[in-house]
VMD Tcl script that draws the C-alpha trace (Angstrom):
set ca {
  {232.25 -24.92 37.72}
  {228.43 -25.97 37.90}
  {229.45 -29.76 37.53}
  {231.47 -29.12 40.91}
  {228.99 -27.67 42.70}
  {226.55 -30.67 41.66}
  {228.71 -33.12 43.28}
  {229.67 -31.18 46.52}
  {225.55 -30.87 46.89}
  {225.22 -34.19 46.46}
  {227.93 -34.98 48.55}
  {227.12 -32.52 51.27}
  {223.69 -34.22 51.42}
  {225.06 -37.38 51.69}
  {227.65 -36.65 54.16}
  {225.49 -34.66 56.64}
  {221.97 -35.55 55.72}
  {218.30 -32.76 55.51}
  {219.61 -29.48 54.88}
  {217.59 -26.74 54.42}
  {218.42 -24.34 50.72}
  {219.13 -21.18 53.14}
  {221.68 -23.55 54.94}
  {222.87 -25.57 51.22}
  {223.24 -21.98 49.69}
  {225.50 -20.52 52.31}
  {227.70 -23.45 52.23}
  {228.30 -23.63 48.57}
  {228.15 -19.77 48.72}
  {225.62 -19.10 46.01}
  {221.94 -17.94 46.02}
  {219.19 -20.33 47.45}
  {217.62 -19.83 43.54}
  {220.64 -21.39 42.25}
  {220.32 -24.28 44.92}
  {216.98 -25.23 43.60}
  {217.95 -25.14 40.36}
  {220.62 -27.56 41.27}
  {218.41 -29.53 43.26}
  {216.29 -29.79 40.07}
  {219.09 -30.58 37.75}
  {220.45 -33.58 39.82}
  {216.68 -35.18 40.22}
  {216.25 -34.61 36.03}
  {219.84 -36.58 35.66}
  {218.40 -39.31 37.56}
  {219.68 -38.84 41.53}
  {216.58 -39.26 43.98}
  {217.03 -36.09 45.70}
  {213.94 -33.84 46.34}
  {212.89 -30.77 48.23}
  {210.12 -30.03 50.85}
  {208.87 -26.73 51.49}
  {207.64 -25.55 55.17}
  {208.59 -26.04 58.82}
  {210.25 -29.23 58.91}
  {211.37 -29.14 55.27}
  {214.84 -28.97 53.35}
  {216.33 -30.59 50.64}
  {217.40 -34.85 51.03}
  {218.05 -37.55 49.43}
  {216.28 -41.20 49.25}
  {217.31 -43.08 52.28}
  {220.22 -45.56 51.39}
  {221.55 -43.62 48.58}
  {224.72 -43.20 48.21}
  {226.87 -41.94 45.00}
  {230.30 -43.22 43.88}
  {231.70 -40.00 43.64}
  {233.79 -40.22 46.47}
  {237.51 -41.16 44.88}
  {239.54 -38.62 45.88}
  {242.04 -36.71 42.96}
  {245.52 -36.01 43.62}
  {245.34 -32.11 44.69}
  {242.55 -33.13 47.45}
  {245.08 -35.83 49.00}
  {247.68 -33.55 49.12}
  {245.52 -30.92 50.75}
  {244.49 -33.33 53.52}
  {247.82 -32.93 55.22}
  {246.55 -29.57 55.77}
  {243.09 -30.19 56.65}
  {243.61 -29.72 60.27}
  {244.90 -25.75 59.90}
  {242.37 -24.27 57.18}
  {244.03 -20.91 57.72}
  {247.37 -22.01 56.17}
  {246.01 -24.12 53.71}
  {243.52 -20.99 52.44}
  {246.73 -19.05 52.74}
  {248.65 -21.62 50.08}
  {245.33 -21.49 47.65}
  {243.78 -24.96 49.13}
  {241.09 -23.94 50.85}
  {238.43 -25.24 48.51}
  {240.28 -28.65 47.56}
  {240.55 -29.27 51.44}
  {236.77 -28.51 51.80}
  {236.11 -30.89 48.72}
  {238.47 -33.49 50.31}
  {237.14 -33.73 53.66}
  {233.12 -33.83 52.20}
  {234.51 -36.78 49.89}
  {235.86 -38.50 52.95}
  {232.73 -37.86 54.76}
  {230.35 -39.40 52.37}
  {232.74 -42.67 52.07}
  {232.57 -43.54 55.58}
  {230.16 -45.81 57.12}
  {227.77 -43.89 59.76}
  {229.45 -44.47 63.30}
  {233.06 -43.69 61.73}
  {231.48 -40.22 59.81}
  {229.97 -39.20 63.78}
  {233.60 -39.67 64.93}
  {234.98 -37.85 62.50}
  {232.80 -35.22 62.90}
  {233.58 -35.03 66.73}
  {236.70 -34.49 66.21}
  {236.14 -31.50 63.71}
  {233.54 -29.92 65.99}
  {236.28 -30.17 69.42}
  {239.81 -29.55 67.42}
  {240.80 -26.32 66.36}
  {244.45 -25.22 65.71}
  {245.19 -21.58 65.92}
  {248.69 -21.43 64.48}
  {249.93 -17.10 65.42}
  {250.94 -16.96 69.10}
  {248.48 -14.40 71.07}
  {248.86 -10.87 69.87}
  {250.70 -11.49 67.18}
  {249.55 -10.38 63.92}
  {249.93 -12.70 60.71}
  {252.66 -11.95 58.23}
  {251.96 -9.89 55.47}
  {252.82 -13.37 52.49}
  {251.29 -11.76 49.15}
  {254.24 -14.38 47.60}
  {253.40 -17.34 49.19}
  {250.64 -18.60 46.47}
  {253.32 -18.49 43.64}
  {256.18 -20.06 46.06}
  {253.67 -23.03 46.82}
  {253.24 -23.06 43.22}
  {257.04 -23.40 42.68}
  {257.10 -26.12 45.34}
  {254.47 -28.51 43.65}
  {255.99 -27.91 40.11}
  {259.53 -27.38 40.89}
  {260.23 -25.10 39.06}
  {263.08 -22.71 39.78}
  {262.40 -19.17 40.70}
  {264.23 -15.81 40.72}
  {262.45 -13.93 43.83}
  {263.25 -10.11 45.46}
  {263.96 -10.38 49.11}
  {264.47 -7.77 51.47}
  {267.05 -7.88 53.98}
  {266.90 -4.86 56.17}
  {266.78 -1.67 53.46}
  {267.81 -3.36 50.92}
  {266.31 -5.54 48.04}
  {268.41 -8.13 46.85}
  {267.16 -9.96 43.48}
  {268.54 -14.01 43.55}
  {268.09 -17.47 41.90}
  {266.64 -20.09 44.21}
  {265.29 -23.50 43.67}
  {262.41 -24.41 45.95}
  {262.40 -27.18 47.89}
  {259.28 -26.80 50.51}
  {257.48 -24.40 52.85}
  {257.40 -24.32 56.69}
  {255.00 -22.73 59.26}
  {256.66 -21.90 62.08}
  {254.98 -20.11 65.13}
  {252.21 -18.78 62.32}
  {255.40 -17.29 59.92}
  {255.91 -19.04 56.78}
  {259.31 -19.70 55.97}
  {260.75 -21.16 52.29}
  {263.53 -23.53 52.15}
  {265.21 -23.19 48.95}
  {268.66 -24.13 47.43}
  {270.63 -21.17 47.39}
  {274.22 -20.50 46.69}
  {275.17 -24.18 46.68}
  {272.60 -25.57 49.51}
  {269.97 -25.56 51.10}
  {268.86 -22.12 52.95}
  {265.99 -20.70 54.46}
  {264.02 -17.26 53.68}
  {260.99 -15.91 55.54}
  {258.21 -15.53 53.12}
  {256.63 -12.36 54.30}
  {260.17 -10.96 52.85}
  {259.49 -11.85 49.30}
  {258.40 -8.85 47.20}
  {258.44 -10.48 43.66}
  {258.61 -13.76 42.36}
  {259.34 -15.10 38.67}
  {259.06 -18.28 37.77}
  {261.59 -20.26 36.14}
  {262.73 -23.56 34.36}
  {262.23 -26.99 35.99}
  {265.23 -28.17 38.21}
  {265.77 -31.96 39.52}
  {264.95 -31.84 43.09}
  {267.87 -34.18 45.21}
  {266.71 -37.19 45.83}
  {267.78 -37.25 49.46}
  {266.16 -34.09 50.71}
  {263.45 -34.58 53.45}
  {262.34 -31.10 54.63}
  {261.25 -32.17 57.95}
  {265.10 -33.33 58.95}
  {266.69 -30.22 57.47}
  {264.04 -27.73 59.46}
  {265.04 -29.54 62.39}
  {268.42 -29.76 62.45}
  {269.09 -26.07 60.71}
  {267.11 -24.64 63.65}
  {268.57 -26.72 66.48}
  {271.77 -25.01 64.98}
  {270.41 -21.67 64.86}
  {269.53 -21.83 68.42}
  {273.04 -23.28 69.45}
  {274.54 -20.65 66.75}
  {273.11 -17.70 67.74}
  {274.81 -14.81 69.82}
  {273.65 -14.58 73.89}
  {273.76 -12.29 76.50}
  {274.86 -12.94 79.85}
  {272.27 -12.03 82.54}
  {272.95 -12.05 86.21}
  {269.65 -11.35 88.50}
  {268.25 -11.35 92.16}
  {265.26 -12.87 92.33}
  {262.49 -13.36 95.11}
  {262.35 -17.19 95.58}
  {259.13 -17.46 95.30}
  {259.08 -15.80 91.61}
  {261.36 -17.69 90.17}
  {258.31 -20.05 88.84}
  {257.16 -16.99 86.92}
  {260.34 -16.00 85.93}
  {261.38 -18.80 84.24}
  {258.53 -18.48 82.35}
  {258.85 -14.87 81.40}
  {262.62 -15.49 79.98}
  {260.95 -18.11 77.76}
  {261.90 -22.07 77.45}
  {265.14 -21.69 75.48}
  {266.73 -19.11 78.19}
  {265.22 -20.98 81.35}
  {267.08 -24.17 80.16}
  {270.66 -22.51 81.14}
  {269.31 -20.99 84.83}
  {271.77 -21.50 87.16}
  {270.00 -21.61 90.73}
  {272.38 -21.32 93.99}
  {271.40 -23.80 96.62}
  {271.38 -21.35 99.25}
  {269.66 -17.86 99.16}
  {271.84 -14.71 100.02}
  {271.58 -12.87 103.24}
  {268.36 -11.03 102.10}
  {266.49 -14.75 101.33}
  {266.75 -13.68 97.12}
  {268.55 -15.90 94.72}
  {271.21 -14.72 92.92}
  {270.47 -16.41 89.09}
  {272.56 -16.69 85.91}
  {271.03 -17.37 82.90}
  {271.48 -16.52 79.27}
  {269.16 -14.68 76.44}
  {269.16 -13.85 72.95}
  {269.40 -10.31 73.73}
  {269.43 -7.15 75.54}
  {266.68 -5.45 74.52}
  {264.35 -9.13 75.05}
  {265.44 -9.57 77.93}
  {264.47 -5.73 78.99}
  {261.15 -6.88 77.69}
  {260.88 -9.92 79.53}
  {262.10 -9.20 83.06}
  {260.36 -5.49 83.51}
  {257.06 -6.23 84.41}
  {258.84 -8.43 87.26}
  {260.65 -5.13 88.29}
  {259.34 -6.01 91.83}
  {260.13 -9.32 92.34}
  {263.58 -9.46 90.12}
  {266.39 -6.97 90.46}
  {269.00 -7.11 87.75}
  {272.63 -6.97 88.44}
  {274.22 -7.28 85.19}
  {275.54 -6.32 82.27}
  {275.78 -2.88 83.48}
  {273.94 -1.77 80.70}
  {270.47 -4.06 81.41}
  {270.92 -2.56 84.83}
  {270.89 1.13 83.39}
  {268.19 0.09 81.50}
  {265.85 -0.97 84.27}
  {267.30 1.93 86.36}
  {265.98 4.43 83.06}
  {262.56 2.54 83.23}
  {261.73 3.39 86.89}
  {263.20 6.70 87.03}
  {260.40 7.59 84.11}
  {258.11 5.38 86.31}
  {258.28 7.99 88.55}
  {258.13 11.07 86.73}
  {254.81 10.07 85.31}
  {253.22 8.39 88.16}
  {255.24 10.06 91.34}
  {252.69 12.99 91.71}
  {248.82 13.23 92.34}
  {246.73 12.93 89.00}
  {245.41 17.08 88.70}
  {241.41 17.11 89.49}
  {239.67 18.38 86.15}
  {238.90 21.39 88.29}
  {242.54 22.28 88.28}
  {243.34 21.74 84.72}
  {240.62 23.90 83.65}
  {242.05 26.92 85.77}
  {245.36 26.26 84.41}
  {243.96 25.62 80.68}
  {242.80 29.52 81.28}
  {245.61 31.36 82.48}
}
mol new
graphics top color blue
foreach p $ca { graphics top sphere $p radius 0.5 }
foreach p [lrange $ca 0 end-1] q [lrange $ca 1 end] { graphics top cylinder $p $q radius 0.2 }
display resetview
């Protein structure tokens, strides 16, 4: 563990230059005694690094140095692939390798590449969850990225609705989609997917040849162009103001605005009458009723009870006057 910490010192030094102990100690999240005692161990083993106390001061190494340490093992070139979205990577257990990697690849290139690189880090930021939307709860996903590397079969407990279902899978990768981890896995003769945050219990298995002609990247996008061509729609039939129709395209969402049927002419009221189609009911309540004043639905009959529901409580809670405090008080004592 020390010898580690040595050589991400002496590579955070030579990757980013004078660094105070305060500064070294919170990066390598230890005490600023312990840095010094580093600092001190590295200078008796022969680096040139030293320390200067006072304003102005910090801990650096002899100008032009610069240690061979820098080849980078196979976990830490993995984790690169990840290095852009440190919450995911932390999430699969590679938060530290892809902090190791990236002050390796630091300290190996030449001066105007490292600024550039360093640009980049300090202006890119990827933020996977869509707003509002809380992570999934993946207490599993450590042990099913663990399965992944090793392939090693696994016997996991999924929930599906209220029940638990216990079944043999063989891993095959891990996708992050919209900030929810999925697992593809053979199951049941191919190759199926289960959302990670469902996984209760994993036990790992015996080692299982992985097919030679899997590529993960080609089976998540084909299985979910087919989901999306697969899956049950509604049939939605709206008036819309003309001039919302921007917005409500983009309320019904990219996947339901691509089958908006528009009539060239307006009806005798200047609204469009619109046909489009959505995954369901209930999201497309959720979607079209904060346009209630712009978008009037027509049918199914049920969406239009719906909406008709929805202002009818509308008005029972905001038809009458909001009581003065005066007047709840009297009644609050009768």
């Amino acid at each position: 563990m020390r010898a580690s910490r040595l050589v991400s010192l002496l590579l955070l030094l030579q990757a980013r230059g004078n660094r105070t102990a305060a500064e070294l100690a919170e990066e390598l999240e230890v005490s600023v005694r312990t840095v010094y005692r580093d600092v001190q161990a590295l200078a008796e083993s022969g680096v040139p690094i030293y320390a200067e106390r006072g304003p102005g001061g910090g801990v650096r190494l002899v100008d032009g140095y610069r240690t061979r340490l820098t080849g980078l093992t196979t976990d830490e070139a993995e984790a690169l692939f990840l290095s852009g979205v440190p919450g995911p990577a932390a999430e699969l257990g590679l938060g530290t390798v892809v902090t190791a990697a990236r002050l390796k690849v630091m300290a190996a290139l030449p001066p105007e590449l490292r600024a550039r690189a360093g640009r980049v880090a300090e202006r890119f930021h990827l933020d996977a969850p869509g707003w509002w939307q809380q992570a999934d709860p993946v207490p599993c996903l450590g042990e099913l990225a663990s399965a992944v590397w090793e392939t090693r079969s696994v016997h996991i407990r999924y929930r599906r609705g209220d029940r638990v279902e216990r079944r043999p899978v063989e891993p095959l990768g891990l996708v992050l989609k919209g900030g929810i981890w999925y697992l593809v896995a053979t199951s049941k003769g191919g190759p199926r997917t289960f959302r990670v945050s469902r996984v209760e219990a994993v036990d790992l298995g015996e080692r299982f040849d992985r097919p030679d002609d899997f590529d993960l990247a080609r089976f998540w996008t084909d299985s979910t162009a087919r989901f999306e061509a697969e899956s049950p729609t509604v049939a939605i039939t709206v008036r819309v103001d003309p001039a919302a129709l921007p917005a409500l395209e983009r309320a019904i969402g990219r996947q339901a605005a691509s089958t908006l049927v528009v009539p060239k002419q307006p009806d005798l009221d200047g609204w469009l009458r619109v046909r489009f189609r959505h995954d369901s009911l209930d999201a497309a309540l959720l979607d079209l009723l904060p346009r209630i004043s712009t978008v009037e639905v027509l049918a199914p009959a049920e969406l239009r009870a719906q909406f008709a529901a929805a202002g009818r409580a509308l008005v029972a809670r905001y038809g009458t006057p909001v009581a003065r405090p005066s007047a709840l008080r009297r009644r609050a004592t009768r």
